[in-house]
N, CA, C and O atoms as a Tripos MOL2 file, in Angstrom:
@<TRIPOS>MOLECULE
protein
  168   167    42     0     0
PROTEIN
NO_CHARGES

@<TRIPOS>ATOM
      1 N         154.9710  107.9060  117.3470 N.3       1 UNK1
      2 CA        155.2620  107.3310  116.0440 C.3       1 UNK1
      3 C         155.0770  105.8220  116.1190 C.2       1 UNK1
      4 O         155.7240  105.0760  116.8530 O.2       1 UNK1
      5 N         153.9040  105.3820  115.0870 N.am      2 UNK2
      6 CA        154.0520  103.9080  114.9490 C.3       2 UNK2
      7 C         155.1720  103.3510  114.3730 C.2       2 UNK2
      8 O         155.5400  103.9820  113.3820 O.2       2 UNK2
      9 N         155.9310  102.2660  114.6820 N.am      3 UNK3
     10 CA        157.1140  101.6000  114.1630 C.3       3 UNK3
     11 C         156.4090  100.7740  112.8780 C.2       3 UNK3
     12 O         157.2520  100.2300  112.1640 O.2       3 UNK3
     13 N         155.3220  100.6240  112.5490 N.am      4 UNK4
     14 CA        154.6540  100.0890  111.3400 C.3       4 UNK4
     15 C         154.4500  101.4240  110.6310 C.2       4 UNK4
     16 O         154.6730  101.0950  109.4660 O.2       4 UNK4
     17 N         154.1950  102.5900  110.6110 N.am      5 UNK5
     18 CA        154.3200  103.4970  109.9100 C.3       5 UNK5
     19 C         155.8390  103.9040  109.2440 C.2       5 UNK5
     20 O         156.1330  104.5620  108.2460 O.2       5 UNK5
     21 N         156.6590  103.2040  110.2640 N.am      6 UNK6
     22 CA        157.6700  103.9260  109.7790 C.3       6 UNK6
     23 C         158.5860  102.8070  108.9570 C.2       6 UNK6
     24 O         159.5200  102.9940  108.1770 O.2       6 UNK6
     25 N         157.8190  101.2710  109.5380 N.am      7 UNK7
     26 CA        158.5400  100.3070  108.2360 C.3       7 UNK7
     27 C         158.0390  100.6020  107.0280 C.2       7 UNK7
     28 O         158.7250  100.6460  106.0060 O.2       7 UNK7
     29 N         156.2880  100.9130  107.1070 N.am      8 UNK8
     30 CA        155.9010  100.7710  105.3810 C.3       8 UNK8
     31 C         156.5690  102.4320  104.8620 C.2       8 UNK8
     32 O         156.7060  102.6140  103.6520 O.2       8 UNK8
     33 N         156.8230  103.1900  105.5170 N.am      9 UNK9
     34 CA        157.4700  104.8700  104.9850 C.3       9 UNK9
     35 C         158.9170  104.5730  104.4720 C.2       9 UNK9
     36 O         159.4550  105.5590  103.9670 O.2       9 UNK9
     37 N         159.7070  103.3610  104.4930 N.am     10 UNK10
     38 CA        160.5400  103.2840  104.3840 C.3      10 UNK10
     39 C         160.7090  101.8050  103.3260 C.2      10 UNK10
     40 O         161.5790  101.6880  102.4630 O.2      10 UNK10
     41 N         159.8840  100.9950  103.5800 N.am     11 UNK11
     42 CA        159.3240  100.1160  101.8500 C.3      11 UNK11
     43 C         158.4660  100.7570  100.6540 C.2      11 UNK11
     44 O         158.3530  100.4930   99.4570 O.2      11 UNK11
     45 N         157.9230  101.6990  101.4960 N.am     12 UNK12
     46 CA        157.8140  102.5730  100.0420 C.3      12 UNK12
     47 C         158.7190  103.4410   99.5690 C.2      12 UNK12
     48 O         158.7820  103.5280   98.3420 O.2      12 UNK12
     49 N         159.5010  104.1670  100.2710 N.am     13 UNK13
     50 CA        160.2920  104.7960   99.6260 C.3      13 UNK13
     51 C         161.3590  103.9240   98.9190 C.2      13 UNK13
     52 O         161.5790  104.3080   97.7700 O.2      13 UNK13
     53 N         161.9780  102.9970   99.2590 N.am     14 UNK14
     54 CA        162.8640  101.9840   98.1500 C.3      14 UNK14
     55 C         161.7940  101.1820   96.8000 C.2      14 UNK14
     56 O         162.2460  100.7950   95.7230 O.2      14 UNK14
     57 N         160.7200  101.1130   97.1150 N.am     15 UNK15
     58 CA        160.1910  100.9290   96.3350 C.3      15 UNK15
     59 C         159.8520  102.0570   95.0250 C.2      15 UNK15
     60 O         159.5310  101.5510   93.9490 O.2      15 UNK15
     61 N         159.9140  103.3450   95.1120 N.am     16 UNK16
     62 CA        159.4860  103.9250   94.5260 C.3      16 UNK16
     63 C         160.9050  104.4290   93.9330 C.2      16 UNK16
     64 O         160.9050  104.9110   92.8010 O.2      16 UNK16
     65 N         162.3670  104.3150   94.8120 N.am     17 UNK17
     66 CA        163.3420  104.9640   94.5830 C.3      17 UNK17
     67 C         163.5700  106.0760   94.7540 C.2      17 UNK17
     68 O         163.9830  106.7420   93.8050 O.2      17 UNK17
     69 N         163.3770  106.6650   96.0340 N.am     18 UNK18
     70 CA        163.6550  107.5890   96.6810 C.3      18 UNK18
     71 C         164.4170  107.7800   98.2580 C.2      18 UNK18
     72 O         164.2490  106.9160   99.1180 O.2      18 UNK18
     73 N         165.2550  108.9980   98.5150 N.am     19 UNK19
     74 CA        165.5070  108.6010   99.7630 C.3      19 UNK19
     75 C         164.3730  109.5840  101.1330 C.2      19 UNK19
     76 O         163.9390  110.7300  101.2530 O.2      19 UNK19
     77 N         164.3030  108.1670  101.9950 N.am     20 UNK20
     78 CA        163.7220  108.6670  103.1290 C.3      20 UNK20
     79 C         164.2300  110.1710  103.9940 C.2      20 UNK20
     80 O         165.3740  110.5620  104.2230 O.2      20 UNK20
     81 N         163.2110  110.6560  104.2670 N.am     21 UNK21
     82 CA        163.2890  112.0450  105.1460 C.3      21 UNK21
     83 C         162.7130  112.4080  106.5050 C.2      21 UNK21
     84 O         161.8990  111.5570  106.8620 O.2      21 UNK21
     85 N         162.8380  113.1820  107.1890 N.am     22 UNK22
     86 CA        162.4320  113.1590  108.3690 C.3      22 UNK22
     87 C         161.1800  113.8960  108.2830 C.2      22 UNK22
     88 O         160.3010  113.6510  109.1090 O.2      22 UNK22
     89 N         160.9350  115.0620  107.0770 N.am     23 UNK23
     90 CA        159.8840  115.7000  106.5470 C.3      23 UNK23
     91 C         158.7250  115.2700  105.8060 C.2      23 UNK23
     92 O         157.6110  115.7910  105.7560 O.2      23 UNK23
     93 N         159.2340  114.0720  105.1520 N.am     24 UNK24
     94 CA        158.6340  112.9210  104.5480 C.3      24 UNK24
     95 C         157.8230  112.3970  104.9870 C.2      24 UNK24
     96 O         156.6820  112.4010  104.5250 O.2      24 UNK24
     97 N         158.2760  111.6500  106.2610 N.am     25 UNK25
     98 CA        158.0550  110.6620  106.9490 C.3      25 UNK25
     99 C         156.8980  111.4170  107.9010 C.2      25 UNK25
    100 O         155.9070  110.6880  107.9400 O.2      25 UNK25
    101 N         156.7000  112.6770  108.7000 N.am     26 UNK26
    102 CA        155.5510  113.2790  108.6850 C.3      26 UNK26
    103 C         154.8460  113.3410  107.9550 C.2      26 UNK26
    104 O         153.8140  112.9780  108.5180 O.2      26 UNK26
    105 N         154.6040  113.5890  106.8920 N.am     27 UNK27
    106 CA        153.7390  113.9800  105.4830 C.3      27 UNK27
    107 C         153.0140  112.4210  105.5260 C.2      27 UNK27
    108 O         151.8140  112.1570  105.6100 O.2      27 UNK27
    109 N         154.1370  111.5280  105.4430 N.am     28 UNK28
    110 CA        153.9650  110.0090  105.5630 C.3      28 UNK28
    111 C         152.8230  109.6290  106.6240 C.2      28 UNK28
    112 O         151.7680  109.1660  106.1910 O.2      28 UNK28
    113 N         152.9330  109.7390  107.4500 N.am     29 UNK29
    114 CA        151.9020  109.5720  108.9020 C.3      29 UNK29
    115 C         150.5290  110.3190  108.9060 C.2      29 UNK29
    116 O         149.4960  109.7720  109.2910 O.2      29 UNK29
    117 N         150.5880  111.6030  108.4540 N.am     30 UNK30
    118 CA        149.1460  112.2800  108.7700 C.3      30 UNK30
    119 C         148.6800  111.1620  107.1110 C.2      30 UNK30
    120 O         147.5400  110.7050  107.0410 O.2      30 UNK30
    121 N         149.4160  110.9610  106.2850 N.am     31 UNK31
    122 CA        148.3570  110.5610  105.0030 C.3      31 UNK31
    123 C         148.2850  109.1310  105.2480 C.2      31 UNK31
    124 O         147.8320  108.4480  104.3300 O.2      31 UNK31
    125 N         148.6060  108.6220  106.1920 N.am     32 UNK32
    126 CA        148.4630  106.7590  106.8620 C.3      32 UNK32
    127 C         147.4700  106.9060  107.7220 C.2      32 UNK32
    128 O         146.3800  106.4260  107.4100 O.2      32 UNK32
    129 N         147.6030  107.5160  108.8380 N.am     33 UNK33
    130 CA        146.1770  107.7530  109.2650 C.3      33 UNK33
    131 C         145.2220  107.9440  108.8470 C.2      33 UNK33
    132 O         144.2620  107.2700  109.2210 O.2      33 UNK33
    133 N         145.0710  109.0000  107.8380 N.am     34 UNK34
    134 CA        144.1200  109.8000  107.8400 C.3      34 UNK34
    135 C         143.6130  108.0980  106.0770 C.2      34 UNK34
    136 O         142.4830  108.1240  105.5900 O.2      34 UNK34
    137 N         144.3430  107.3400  105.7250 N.am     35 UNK35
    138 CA        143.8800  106.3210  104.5690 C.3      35 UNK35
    139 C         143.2480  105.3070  106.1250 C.2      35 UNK35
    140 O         142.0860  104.9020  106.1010 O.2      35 UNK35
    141 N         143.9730  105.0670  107.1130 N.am     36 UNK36
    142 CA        143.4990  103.8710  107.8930 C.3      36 UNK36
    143 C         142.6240  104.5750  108.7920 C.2      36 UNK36
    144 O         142.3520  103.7830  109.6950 O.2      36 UNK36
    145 N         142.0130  105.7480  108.9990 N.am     37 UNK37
    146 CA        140.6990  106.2110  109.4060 C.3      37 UNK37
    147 C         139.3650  106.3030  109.0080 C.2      37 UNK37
    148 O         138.3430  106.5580  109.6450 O.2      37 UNK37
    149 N         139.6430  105.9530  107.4050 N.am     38 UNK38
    150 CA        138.6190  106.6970  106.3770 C.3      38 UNK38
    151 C         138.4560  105.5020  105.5580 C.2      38 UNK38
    152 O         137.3900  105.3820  104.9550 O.2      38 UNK38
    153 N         139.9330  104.0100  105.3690 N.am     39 UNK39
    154 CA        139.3250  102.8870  104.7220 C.3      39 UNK39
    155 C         139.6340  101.5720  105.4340 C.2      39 UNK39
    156 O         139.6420  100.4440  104.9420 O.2      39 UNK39
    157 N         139.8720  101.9220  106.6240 N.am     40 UNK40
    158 CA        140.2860  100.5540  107.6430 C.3      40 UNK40
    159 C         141.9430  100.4060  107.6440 C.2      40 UNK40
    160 O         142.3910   99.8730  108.6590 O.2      40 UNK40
    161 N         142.5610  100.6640  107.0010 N.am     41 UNK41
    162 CA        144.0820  100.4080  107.3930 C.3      41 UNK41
    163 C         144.6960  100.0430  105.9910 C.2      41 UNK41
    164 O         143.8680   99.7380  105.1340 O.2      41 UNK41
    165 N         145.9660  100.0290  105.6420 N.am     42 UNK42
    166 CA        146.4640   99.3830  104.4310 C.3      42 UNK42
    167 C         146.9230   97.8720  104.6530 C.2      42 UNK42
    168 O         147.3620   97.2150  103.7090 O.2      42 UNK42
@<TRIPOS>BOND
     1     1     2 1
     2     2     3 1
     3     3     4 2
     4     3     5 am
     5     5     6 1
     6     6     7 1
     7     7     8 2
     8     7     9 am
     9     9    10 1
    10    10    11 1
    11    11    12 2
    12    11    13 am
    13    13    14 1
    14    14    15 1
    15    15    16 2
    16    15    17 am
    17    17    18 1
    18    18    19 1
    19    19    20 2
    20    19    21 am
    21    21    22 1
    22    22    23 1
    23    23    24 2
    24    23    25 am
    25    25    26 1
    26    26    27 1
    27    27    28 2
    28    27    29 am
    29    29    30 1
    30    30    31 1
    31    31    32 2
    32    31    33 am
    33    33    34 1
    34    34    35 1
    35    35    36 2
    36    35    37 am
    37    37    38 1
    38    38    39 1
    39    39    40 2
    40    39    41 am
    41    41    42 1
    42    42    43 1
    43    43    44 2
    44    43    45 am
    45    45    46 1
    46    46    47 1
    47    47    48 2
    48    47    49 am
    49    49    50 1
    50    50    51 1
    51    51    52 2
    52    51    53 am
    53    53    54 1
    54    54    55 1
    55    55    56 2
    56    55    57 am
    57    57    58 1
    58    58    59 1
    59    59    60 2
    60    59    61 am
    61    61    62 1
    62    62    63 1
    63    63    64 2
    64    63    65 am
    65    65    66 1
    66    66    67 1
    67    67    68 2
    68    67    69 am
    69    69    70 1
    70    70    71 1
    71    71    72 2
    72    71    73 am
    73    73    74 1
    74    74    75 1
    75    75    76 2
    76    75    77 am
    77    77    78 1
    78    78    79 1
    79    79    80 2
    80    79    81 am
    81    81    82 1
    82    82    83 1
    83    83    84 2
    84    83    85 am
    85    85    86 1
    86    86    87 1
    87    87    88 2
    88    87    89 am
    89    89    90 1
    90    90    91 1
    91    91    92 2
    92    91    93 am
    93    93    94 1
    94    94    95 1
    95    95    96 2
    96    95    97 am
    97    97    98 1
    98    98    99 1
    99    99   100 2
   100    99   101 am
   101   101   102 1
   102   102   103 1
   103   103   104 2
   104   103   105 am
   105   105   106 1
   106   106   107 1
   107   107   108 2
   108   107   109 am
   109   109   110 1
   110   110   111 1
   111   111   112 2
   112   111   113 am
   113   113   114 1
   114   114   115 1
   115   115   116 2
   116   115   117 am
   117   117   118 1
   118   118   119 1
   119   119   120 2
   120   119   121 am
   121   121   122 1
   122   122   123 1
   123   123   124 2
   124   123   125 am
   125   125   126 1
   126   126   127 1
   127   127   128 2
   128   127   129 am
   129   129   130 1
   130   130   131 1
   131   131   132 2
   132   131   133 am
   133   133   134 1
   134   134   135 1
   135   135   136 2
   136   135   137 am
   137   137   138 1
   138   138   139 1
   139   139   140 2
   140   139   141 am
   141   141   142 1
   142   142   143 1
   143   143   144 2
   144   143   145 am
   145   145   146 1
   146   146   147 1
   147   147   148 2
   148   147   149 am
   149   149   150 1
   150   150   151 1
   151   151   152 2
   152   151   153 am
   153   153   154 1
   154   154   155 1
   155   155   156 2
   156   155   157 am
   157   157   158 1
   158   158   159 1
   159   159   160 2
   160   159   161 am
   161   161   162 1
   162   162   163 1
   163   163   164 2
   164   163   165 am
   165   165   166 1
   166   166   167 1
   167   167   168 2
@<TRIPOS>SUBSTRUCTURE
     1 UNK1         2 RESIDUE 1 A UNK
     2 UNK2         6 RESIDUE 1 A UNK
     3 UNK3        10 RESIDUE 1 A UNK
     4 UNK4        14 RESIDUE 1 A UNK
     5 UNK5        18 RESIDUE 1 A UNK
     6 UNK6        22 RESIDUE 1 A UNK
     7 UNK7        26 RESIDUE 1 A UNK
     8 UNK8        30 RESIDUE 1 A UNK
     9 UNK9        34 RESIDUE 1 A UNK
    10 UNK10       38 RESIDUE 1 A UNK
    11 UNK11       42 RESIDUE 1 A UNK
    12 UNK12       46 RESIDUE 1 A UNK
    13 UNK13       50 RESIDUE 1 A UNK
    14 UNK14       54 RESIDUE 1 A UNK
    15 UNK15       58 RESIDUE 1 A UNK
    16 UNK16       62 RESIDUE 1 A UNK
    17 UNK17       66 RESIDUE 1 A UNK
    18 UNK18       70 RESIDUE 1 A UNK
    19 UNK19       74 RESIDUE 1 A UNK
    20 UNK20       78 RESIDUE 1 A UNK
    21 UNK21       82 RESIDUE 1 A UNK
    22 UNK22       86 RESIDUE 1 A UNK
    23 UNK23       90 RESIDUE 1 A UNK
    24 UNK24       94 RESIDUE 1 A UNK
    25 UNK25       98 RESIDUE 1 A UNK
    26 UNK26      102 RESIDUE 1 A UNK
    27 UNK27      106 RESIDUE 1 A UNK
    28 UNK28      110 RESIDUE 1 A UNK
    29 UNK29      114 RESIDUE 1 A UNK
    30 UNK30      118 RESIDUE 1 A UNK
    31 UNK31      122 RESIDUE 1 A UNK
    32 UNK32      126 RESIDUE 1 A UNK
    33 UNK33      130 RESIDUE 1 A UNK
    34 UNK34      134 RESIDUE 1 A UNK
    35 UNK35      138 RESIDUE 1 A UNK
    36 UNK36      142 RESIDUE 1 A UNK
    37 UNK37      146 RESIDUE 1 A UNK
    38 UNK38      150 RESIDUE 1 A UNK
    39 UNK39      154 RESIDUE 1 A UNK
    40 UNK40      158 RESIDUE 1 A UNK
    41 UNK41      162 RESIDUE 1 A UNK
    42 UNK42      166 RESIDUE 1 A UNK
């Protein structure tokens, strides 16, 4: 687990107003990779 995956999984979720999950936060990672594989990174 990147610790930068898991700050922006957790500024987006207050941003959006939701609470963070541990199920989430997977879901969170394969769709961060798979945006910073395919457009360089956020």
């Amino acid at each position: 687990m990147n610790f930068k995956v898991l700050r922006y999984y957790v500024f987006t979720c207050e941003l959006i107003g939701v609470t963070p999950s541990f199920k989430g936060l997977k879901q969170f990672e394969i769709f961060y990779m798979w945006e910073w594989s395919n457009y360089g990174g956020c």
